[in-house]
C-alpha positions as CSV (number, residue, x, y, z in Angstrom):
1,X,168.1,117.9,145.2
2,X,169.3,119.2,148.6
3,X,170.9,121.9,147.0
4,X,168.0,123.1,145.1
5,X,166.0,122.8,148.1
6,X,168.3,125.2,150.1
7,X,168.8,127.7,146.9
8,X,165.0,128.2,147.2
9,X,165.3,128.6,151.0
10,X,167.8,131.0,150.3
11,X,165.4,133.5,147.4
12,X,162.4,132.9,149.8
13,X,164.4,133.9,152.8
14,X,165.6,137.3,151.2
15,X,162.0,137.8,150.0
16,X,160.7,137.7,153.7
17,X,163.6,140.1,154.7
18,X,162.6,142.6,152.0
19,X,159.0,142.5,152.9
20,X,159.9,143.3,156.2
21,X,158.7,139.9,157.6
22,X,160.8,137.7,160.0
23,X,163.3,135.5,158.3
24,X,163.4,132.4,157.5
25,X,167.1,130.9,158.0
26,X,167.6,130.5,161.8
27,X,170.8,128.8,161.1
28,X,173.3,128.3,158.0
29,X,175.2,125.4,158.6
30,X,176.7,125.2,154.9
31,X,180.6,125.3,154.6
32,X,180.8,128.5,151.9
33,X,178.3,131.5,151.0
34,X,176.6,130.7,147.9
35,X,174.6,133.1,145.6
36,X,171.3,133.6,146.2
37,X,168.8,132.9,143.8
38,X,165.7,135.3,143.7
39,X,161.9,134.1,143.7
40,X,159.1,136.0,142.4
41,X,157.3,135.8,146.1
42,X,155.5,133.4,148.0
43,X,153.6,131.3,145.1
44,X,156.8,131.2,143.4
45,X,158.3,129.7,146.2
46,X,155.1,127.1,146.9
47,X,155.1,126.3,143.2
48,X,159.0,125.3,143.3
49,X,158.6,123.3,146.4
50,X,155.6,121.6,145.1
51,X,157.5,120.5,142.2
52,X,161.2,119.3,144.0
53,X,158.2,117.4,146.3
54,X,157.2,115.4,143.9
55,X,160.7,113.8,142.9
56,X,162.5,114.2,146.5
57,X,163.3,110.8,148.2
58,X,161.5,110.5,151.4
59,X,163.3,112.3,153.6
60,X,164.3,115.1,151.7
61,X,160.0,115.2,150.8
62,X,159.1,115.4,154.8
63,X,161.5,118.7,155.3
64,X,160.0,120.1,151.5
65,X,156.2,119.7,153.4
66,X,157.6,121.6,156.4
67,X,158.5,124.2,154.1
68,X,155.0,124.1,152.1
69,X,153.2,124.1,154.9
70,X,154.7,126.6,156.4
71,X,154.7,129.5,152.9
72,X,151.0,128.3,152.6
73,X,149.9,129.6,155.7
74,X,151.5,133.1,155.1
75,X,149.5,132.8,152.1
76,X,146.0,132.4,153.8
77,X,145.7,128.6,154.7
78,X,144.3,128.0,157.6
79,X,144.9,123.8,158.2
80,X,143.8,122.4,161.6
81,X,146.4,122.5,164.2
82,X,147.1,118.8,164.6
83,X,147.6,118.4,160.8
84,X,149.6,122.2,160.6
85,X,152.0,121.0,163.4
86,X,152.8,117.5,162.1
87,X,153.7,119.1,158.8
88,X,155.9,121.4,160.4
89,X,157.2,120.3,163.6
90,X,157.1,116.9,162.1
91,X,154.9,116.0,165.6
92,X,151.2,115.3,166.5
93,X,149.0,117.6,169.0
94,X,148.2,115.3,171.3
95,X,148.5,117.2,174.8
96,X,148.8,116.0,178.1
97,X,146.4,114.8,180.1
98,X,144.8,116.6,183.7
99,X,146.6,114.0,185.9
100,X,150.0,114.1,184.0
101,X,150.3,118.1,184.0
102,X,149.5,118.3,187.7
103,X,152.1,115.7,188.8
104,X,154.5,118.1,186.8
105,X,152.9,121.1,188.7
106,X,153.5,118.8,192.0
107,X,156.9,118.8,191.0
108,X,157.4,122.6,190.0
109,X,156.0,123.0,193.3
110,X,158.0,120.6,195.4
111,X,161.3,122.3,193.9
112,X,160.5,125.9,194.2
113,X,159.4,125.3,197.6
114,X,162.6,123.3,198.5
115,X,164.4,126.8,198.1
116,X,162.2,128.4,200.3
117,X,159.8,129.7,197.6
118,X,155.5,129.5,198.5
119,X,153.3,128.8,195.3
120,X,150.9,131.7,194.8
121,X,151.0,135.1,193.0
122,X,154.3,135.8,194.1
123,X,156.4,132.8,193.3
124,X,157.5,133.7,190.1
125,X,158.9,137.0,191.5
126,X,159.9,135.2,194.9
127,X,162.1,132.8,193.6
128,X,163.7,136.0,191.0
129,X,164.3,138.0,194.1
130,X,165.6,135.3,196.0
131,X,168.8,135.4,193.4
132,X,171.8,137.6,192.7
133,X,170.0,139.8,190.0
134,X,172.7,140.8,187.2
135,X,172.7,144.5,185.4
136,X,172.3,144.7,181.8
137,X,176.1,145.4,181.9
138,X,176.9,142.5,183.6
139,X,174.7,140.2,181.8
140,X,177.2,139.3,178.7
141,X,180.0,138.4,180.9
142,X,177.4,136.2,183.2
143,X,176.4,134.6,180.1
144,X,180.3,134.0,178.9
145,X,181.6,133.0,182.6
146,X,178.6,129.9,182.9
147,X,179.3,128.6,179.3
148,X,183.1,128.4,180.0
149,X,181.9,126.6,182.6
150,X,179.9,123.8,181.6
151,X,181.9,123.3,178.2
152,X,183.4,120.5,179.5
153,X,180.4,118.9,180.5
154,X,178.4,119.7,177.5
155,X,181.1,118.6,175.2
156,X,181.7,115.3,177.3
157,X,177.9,114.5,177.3
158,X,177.7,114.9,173.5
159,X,181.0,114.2,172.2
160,X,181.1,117.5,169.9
161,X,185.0,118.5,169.6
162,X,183.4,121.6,167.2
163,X,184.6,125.3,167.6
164,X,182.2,128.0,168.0
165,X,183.0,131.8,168.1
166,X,179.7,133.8,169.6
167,X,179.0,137.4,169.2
168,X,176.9,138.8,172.4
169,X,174.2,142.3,171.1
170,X,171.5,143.9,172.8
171,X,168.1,144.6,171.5
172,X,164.9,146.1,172.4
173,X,161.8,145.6,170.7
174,X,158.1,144.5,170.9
175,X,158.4,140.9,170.6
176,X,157.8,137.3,172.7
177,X,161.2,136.5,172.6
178,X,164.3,137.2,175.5
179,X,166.7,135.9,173.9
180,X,167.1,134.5,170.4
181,X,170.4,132.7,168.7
182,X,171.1,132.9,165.0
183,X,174.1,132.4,162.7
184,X,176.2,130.5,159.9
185,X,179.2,127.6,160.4
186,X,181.0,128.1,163.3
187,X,179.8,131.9,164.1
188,X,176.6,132.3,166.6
189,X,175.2,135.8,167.4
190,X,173.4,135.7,170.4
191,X,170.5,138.8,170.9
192,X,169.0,140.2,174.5
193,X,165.4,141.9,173.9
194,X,166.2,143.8,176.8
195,X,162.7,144.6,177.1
196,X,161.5,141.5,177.9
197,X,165.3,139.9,179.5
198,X,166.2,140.1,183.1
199,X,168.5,138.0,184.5
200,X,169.9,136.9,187.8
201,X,172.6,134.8,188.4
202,X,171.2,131.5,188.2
203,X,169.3,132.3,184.9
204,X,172.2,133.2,183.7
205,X,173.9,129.4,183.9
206,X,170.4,128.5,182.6
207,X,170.2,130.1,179.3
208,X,174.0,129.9,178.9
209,X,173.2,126.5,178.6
210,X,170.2,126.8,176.6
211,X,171.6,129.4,174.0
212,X,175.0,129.2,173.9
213,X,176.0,125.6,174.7
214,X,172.7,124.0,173.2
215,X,171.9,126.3,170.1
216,X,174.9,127.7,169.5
217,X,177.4,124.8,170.1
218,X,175.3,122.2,168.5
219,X,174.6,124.4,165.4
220,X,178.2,125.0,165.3
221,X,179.1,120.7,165.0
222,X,176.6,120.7,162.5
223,X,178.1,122.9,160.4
224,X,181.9,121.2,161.2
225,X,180.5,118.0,160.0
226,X,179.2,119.6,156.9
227,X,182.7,121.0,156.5
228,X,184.1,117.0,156.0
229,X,180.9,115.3,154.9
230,X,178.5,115.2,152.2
231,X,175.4,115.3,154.8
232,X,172.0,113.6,153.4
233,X,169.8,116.5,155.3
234,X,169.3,120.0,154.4
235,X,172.2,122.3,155.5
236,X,169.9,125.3,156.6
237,X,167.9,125.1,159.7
238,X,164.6,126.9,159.6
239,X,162.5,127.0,163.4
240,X,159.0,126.2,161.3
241,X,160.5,122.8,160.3
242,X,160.6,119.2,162.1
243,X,164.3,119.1,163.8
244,X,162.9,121.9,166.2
245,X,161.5,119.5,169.0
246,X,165.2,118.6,169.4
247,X,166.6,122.1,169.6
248,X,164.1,123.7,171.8
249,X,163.6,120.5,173.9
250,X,167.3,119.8,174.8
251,X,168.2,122.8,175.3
252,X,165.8,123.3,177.5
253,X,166.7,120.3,179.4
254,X,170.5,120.2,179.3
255,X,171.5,121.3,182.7
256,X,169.3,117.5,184.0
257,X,171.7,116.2,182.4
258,X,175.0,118.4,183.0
259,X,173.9,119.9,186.6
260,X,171.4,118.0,188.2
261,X,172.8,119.2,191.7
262,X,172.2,122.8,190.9
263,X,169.2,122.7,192.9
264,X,168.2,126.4,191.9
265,X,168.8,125.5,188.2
266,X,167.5,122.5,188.3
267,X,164.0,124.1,189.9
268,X,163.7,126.5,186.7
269,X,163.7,123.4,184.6
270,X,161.0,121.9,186.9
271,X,158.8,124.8,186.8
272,X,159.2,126.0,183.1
273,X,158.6,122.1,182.3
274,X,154.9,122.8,183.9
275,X,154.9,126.0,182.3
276,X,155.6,124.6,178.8
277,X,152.9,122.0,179.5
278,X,150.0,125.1,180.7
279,X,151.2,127.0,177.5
280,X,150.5,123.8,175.2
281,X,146.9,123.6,176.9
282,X,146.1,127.1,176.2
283,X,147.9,126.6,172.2
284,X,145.0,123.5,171.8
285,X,142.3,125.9,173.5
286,X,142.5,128.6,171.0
287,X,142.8,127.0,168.4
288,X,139.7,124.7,169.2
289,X,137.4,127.4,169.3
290,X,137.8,128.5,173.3
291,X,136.7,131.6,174.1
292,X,139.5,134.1,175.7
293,X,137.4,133.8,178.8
294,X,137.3,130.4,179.4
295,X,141.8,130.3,178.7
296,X,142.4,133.2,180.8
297,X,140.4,131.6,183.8
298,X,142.0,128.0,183.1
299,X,145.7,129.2,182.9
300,X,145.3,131.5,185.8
301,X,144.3,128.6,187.8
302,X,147.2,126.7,186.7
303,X,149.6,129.3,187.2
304,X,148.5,131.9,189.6
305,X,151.6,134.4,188.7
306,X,150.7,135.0,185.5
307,X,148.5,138.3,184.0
308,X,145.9,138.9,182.0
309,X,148.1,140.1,179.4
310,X,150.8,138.0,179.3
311,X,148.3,135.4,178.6
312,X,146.7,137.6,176.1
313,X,149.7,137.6,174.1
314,X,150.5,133.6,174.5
315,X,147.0,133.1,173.2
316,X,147.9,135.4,170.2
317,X,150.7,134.2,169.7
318,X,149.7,130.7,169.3
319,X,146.2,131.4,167.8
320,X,147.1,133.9,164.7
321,X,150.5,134.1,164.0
322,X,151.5,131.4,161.7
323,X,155.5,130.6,162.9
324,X,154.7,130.9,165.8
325,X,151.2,128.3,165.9
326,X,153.6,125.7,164.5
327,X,157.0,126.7,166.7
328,X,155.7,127.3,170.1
329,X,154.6,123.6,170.2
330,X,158.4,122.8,169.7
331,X,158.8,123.9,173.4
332,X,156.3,121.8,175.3
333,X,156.8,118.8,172.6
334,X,160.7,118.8,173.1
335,X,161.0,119.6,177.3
336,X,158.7,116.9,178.0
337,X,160.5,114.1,175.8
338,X,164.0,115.3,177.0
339,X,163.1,115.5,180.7
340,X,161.3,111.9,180.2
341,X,164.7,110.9,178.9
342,X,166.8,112.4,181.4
343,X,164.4,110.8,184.3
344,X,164.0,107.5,183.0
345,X,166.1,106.3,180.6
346,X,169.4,104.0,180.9
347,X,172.9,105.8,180.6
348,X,173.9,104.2,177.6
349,X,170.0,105.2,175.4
350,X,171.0,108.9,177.1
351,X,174.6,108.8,175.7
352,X,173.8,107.6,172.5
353,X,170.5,110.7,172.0
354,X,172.9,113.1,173.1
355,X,175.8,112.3,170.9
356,X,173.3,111.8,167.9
357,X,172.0,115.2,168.6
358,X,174.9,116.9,168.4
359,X,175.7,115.3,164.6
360,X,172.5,115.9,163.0
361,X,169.0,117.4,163.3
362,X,166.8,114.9,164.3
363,X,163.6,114.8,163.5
364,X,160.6,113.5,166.0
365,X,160.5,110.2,164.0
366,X,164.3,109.5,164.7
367,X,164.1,110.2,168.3
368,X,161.7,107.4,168.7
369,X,163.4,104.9,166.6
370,X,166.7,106.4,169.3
371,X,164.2,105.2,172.2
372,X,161.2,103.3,171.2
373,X,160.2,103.2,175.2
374,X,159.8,106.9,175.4
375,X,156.7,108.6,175.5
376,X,155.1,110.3,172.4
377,X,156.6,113.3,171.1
378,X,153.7,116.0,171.3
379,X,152.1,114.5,174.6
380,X,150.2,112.1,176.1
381,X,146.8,110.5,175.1
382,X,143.9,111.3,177.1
């Protein structure tokens, strides 16, 4: 059954590729290339994941309805948000109430300030300019030198003993994304959209972190432990399915839990933590019917340094593409859960997340039943 599964995942991933539309394998954790079998398009594909649905155990069923959700909405269907997202992202929409997100903008605040930083229209590009900023040539070395060093850490945290080789490119084009990690068994390939990517020194550590010694690394001890087990879970990792709350929300998070005396690192957690949480508002605005007006004047009350159109393209983004109406909710779901964890749980529930994260993709349900005392996955009730 999990093999069928990922042969369909493989035909409907070089369909997408052929129709020009972004893939849908982020990450091919499988110990050997196997052929790929061919679909006759998107119904082909909703029609063969209907049908390994209706005989898939229980857990192989919830990642199939990630999938089906997912190739129905390129087809046309438009599904509320709440029940798109839990079908995907395997989380509800719940949000995060008015007093919760400003306690986490007190927070941003009180660490950006602690470096000398004021809150206004300047502070993103304050606190830029108050680092070492790094040319595009010295970007991949950055990257290489702040992994090398917090490999130790990372690997002590989590207890991976996995290999990883990473290939470093540079991209530019018209897109969301900075930076973006993809690959297969031990072999990462991390891209810059230099359009989009500057980097100073202290981002640097960040998405070294992030990238390299969260996606990368982790992908990469999935993949070894595929290499010596017979794994229950679906080898291929797609961003539109339910273990993405873990990716994007540790490795958002890691340096809490490896650095938390990096005072300048540990402020762009802080502040892209409120950040994640303004960005989930505006996700639930435009996709309840609020006008553009109305999200442009609430997020640029929330967050002064932003423009008109970079909240233009968040609220497109989130409103009518359909990955990205189920993945960006990954972000604010998983940084809020992980920086809960890293603030208030006990060393040993911390040990034992981390190390399980690093073995398989967890899903939303198995990091409750990790740490039933942690909040909801996908906010707060109001």
């Amino acid at each position: 059954m999990r093999e069928e599964i990922e042969r369909v995942l493989d035909g409907w991933n070089a369909h997408e590729i052929s129709v020009g539309a972004p893939p849908v394998i982020d990450y091919d954790c499988r110990p050997a290339t196997v052929a790929v079998g061919e679909v006759n398009g998107r119904v082909d594909v909703y029609q063969r994941l209907e049908r390994l649905r209706a005989d898939a155990p229980d857990e192989l069923a919830r990642r199939i309805d990630c999938h089906l959700a997912y190739v129905g909405a390129l087809l046309g269907e438009r599904q509320g948000l709440d029940e798109f997202v839990q079908r995907t992202q395997g989380c509800r929409v719940i949000g995060w109430n008015d007093e919760y997100v400003a306690w986490r903008c007190a927070e941003a605040r009180k660490a950006v300030e602690g470096l000398g930083i004021g809150w206004g229209p300047d502070t993103r590009r304050d606190l830029l300019d108050s680092e070492h900023n790094l040319t595009a040539d010295e970007v991949p070395d950055a990257l290489r030198a702040a992994a090398a060093r917090f490999e130790p850490l990372v690997r002590k945290a989590t207890g991976t003993t996995a290999a990883y080789n990473l290939t470093v490119e540079t991209a530019n084009v018209d897109a969301y994304w900075s930076y973006w990690l993809d690959g297969a068994g031990e072999n990462a390939r991390l891209r810059l959209n230099m359009r989009n990517a500057g980097f100073t020194d202290v981002q640097a550590r960040q998405f070294a972190l992030h990238e390299i010694l969260g996606h990368a690394l982790q992908s990469a001890s999935y993949s070894a432990r595929c290499r010596t087990e017979d794994v229950p879970w679906v080898r291929i990792l797609c961003v539109h399915a339910d273990h993405q709350v873990l990716l994007e929300g540790l490795a958002q998070t890691l340096p809490l839990f490896v650095a938390p005396d990096d005072e300048a690192l540990v402020a762009h957690v802080k502040l892209d933590h409120y950040l994640q949480l303004v960005r989930a508002e505006m996700h639930v605005a435009i996709n309840s019917g609020r006008s553009v007006a109305d999200c442009l004047s609430q997020a640029k009350d929330r967050v002064p340094f932003w423009t008109d159109e970079a909240i233009g393209r968040m609220l497109a983004d989130r409103g009518t593409d359909p990955l990205l109406r189920s993945y960006q909710w990954a972000y604010p779901a998983g940084v809020d859960w992980f920086a809960n964890l890293a603030e208030s749980a006990d060393g040993h529930t911390i040990a034992t997340v981390l190390e399980a994260a690093y073995r398989s993709p967890l899903t939303p349900r198995d990091l409750h039943e990790l740490w039933p005392a942690g909040p909801p996955v996908g906010g707060m009730p109001r």
